[in-house]
C-alpha positions, 0 to 999 in steps of 0.5 A: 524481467522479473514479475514477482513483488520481491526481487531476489535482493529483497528489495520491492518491485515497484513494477509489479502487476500485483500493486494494481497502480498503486505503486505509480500516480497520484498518491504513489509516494504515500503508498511507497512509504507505507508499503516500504513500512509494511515489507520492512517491518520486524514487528511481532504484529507486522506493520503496527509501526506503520500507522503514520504511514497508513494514515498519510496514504488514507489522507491521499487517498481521501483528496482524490475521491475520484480515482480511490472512491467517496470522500464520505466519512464513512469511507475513510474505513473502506479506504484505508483497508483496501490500502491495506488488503492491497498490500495484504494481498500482494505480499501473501502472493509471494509466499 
C-alpha cells in the first residue's frame, strides 16, 4: 500500500497519515475541496483560487468548535491557517 499524499497517477491519497483526519469526518467534504483546489492549483500564487473553498472549510470548521477548537472571533484566523498549515505541510512533506 502506498503511504505517501500523492499517488504515482497524481492523484491525492485521501489515506494518508500526513492529513492527520482531516481528510475523513465532520468537515472532510469541505477539506477535500479545499485541498482538491490547492493540489490543483496552476496559480502563480499557489491556491489564491481557493478562497471559497478556504473559506467554506473555516465555516465547518467554526460550527464544530469541539472537534477544531473555539468558535470565538478570534479564532476564526487560528482556524483557518491550521487549515491551511495542515495542507502546507503535507504537501511540502512529499517534496
Amino acid at each position: 500500500m502506498f503511504k505517501g499524499l500523492i499517488l504515482p497517477n497524481g492523484s491525492i491519497n485521501w489515506d494518508c497519515p500526513c492529513l492527520g483526519g482531516l481528510a475523513i469526518g465532520t468537515c472532510s467534504l469541505e477539506f477535500r475541496r479545499a485541498f482538491s483546489c490547492f493540489h490543483n492549483s496552476d496559480a502563480k500564487a499557489k491556491g489564491s483560487e481557493c478562497f471559497s473553498e478556504f473559506s467554506k472549510l473555516t465555516e465547518c470548521f467554526s460550527k464544530y468548535p469541539k472537534l477544531y477548537g473555539n468558535k470565538d472571533k478570534s479564532s476564526d484566523n487560528q482556524q483557518s491557517t491550521t487549515a491551511t498549515t495542515a495542507i502546507a505541510d503535507a504537501l511540502n512533506s512529499q517534496t
